[in-house]
KOLDREN-939114 format. One record per atom (N, C-alpha, C): x, y, z. Coordinates in steps of 0.05 Angstrom, whole numbers, padded with zeros to 5 digits, always signed. Each point is the difference from the previous one (the first is absolute). Layout:
BEGIN
XYZ;...
This chain:
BEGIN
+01953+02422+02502;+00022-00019-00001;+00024+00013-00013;+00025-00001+00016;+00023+00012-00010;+00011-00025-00024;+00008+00016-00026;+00021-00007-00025;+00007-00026+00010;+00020-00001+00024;+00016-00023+00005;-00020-00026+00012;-00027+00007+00015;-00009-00019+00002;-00024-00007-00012;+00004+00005-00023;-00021+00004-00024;+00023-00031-00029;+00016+00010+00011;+00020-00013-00015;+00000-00024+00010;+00012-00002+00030;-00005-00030+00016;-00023-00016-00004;-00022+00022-00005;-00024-00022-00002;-00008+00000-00027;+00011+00004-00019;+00003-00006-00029;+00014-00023+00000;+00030-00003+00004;+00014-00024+00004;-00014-00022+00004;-00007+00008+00030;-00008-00021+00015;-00027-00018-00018;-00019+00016-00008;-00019-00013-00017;+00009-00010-00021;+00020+00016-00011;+00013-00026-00029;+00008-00014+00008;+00012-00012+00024;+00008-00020+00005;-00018-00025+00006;-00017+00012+00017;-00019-00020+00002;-00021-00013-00022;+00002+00024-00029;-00008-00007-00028;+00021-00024-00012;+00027+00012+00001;+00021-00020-00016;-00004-00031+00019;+00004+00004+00034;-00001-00027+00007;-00025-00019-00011;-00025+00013-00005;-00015-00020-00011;-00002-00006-00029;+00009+00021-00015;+00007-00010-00026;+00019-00020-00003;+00027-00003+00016;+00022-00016-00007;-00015-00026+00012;-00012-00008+00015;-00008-00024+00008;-00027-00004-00010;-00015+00020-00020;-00032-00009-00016;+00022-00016-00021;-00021+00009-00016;-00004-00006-00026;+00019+00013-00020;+00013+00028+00010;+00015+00006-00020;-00013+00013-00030;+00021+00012-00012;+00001+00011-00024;-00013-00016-00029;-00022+00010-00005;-00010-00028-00028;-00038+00024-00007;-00009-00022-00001;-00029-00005-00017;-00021-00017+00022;-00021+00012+00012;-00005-00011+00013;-00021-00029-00024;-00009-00029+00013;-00008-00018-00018;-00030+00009-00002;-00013-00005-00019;-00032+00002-00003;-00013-00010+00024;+00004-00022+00012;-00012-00016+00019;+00006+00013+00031;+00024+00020+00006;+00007+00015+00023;-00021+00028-00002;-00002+00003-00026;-00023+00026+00004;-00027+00006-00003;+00004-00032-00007;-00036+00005-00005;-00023+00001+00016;-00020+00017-00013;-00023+00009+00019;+00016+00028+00022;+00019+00007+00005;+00017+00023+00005;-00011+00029-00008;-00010+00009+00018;-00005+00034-00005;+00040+00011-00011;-00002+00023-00006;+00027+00014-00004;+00005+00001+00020;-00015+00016+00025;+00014+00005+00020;+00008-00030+00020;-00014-00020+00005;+00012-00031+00004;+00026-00004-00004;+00001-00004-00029;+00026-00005-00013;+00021+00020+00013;+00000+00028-00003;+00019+00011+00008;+00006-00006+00033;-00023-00001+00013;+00014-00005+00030;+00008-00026-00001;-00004-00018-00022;+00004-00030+00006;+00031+00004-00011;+00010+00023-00023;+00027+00003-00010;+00016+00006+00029;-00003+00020+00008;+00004+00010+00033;+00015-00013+00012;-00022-00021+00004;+00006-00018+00021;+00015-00020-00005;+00016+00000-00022;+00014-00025-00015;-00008-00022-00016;-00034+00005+00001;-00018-00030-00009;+00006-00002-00029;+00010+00022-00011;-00007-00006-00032;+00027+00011-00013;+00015+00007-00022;+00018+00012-00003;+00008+00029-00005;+00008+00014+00000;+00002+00026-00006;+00012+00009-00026;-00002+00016-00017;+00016+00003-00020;+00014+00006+00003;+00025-00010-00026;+00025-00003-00001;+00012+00023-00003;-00010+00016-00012;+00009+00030-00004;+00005+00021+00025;-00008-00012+00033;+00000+00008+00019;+00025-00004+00008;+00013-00016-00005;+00034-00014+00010;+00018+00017-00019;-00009-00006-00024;+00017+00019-00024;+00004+00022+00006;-00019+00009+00003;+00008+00039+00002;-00010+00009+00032;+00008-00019+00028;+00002+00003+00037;-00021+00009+00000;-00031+00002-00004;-00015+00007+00018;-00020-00018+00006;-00018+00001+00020;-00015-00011+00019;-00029+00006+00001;-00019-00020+00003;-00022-00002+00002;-00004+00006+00026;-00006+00021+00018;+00004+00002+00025;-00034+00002+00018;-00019+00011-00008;-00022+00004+00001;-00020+00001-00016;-00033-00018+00009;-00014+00000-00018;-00023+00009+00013;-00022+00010-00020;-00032-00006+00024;-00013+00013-00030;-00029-00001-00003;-00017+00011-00017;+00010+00020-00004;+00003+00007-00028;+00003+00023-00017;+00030+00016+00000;+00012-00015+00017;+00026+00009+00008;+00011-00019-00005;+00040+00006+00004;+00020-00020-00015;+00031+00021+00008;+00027-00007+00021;+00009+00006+00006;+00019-00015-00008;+00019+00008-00014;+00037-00012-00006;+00025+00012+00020;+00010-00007+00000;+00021+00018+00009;+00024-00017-00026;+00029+00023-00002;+00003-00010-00017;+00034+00010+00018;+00022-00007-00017;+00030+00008+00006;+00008+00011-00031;-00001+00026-00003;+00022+00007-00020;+00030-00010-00004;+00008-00010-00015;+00037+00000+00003;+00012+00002-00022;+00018-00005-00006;+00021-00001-00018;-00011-00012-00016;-00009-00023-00009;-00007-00025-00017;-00026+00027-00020;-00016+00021+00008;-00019+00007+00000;+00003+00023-00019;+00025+00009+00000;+00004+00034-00002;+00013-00004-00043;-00013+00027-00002;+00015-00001-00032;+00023+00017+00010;+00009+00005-00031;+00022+00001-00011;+00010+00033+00018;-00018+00014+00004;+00003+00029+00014;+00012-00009+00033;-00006-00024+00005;+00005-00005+00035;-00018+00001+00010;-00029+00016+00002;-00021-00007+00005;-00020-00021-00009;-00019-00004+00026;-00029-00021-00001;-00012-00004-00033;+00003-00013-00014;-00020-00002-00023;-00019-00006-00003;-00019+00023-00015;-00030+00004+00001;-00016-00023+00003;+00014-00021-00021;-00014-00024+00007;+00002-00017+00024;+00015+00010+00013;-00009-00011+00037;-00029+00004+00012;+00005+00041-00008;-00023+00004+00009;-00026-00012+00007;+00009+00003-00037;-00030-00008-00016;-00012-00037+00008;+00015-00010+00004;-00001-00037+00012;-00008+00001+00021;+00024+00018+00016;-00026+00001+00026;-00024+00009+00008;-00006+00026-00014;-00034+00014+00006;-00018-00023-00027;+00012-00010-00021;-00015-00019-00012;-00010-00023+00015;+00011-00015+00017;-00002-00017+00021;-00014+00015+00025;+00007+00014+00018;-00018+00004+00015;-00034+00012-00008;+00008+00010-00030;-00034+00008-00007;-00013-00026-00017;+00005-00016-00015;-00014-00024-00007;-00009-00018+00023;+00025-00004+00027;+00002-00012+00018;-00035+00012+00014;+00000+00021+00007;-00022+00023+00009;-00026-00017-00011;-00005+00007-00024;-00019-00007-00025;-00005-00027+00008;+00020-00017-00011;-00007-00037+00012;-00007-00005+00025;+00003+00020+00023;-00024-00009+00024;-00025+00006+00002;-00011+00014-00025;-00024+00005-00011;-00017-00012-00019;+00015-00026-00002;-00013-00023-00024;-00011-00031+00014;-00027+00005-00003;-00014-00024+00004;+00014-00014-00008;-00004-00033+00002;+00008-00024-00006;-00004+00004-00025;+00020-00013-00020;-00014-00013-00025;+00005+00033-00018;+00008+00021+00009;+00005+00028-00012;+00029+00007+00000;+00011+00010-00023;+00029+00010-00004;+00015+00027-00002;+00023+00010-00013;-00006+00025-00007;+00030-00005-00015;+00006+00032-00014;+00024+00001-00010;+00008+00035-00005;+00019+00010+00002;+00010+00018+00002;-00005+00014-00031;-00023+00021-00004;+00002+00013-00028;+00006+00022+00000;+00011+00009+00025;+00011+00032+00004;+00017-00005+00018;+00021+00017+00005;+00012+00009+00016;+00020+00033-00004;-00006+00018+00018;+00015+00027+00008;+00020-00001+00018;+00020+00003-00001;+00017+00002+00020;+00012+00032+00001;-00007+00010+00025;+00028+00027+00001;+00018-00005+00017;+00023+00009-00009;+00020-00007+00023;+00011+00028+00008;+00000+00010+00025;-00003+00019+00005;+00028+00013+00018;+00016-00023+00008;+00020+00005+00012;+00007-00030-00002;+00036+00001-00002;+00015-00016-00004;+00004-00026+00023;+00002-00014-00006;+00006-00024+00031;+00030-00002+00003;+00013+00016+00014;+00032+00002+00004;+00006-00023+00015;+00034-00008+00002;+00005-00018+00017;-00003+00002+00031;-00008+00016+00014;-00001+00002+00026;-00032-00013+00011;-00019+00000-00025;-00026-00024+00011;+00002-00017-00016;+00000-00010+00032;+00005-00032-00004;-00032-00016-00008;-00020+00007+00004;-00021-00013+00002;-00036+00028-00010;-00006-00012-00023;-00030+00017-00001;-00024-00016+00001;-00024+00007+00000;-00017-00007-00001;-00018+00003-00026;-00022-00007-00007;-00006+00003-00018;-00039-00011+00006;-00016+00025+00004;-00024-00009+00006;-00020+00005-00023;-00016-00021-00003;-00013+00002-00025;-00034+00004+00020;-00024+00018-00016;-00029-00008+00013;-00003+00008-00023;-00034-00017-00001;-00013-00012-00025;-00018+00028+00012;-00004+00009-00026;-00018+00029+00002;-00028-00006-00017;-00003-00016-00017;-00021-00016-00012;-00002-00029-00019;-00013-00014+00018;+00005-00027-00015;-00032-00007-00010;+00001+00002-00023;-00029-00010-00019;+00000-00032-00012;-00015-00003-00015;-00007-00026-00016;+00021-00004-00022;+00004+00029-00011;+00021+00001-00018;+00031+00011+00002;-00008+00015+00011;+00025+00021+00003;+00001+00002+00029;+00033+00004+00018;+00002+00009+00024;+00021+00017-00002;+00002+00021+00014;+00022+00022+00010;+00013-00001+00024;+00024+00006-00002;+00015+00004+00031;+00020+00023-00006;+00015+00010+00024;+00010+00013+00009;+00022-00007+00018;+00031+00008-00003;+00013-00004+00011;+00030+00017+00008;+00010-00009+00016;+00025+00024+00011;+00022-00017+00008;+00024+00006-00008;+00024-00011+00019;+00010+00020+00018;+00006-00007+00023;+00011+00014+00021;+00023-00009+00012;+00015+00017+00018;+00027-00009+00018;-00020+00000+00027;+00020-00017+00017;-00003+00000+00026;-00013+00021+00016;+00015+00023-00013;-00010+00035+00019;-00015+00020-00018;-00019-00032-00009;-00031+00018-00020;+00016+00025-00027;+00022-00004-00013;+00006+00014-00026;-00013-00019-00017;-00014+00014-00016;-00012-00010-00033;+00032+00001-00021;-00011-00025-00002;+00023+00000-00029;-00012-00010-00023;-00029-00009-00004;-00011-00005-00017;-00034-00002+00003;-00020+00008-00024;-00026-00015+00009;-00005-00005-00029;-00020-00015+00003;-00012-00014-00030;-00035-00003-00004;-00006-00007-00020;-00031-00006+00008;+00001-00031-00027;-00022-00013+00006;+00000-00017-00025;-00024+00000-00011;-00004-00013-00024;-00027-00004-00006;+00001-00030-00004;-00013-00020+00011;+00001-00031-00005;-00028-00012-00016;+00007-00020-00018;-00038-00007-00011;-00005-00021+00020;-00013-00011+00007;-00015-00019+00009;-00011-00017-00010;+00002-00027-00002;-00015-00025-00016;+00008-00027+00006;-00023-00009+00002;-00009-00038+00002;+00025-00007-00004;+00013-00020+00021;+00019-00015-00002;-00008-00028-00012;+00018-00019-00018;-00008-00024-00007;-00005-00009+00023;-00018-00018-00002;-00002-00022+00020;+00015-00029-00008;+00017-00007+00023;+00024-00016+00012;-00010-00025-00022;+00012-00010-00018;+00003-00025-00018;+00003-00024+00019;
């Protein structure tokens, strides 16, 4: 697939992500009673598909929940202006939000019902800069081991024409979610 139609069909799938977000549920907390009994991976295709809300931090800093399936977790995201420090370039902490999100995202389609997790590591390298000329990266997270206690992933941001500009790995704990009051 050539750059340019690698791009079109990037677009084209965020679009069809944003049209069902703006007419779901929107930006929030999903309620106890929308997720319960919910594998991770459920919930996330149920986020997907507009059924539940998405986090708010996805609007804040433009990127997108664009793909899900077991053990995997795809964002795409828009660098811009709003994003960049004080040098004119991407700040780290873009990066780092987005491979944080697509690798927990990863991890949570690996949690039985009634199982949680939380971020107790994270690596980020950033390996090349995100200039103004891309418009659009990706950001793919896969779960490399998910245990009882502890799960690992692995992740990379990319441009349209396959350049690495970042990868990460995480280490997440795993544990019993309350059950819904």
């Amino acid at each position: 697939m050539s750059n340019i139609s690698r791009i079109e069909s990037w677009l084209a799938q965020e679009q069809e992500v944003l049209a069902r977000a703006q007419t779901g549920a929107g930006p929030g907390v999903a309620r106890p009673e929308q997720i319960a009994g919910l594998t991770g991976l459920q919930m996330m295709q149920a986020m997907l598909r507009g059924e539940i809300p998405f986090a708010a931090i996805a609007r804040t800093l433009d990127f997108t929940l664009v793909e899900i399936s077991e053990g995997r977790a795809v964002f795409q995201g828009t660098p811009g202006p709003a994003h960049m420090n004080p040098m004119g370039t991407i700040h780290g902490g873009w990066y780092a939000t987005l491979l944080d999100s697509a690798l927990g995202c990863a991890v949570h389609t690996m949690m039985p019902a009634g199982r949680g997790y939380t971020t107790a590591q994270l690596g980020v390298n950033v390996v090349r800069a995100i200039g103004p000329k891309v418009k659009r990266v990706r950001a793919e997270g896969q779960v490399v081991h998910c245990g009882r206690q502890l799960a690992t992933a692995e992740g990379r941001i990319v441009g349209p024409d396959g350049t690495l500009y970042a990868h990460a790995s995480t280490t997440c704990l795993v544990f019993d979610m309350p059950p819904p009051a």
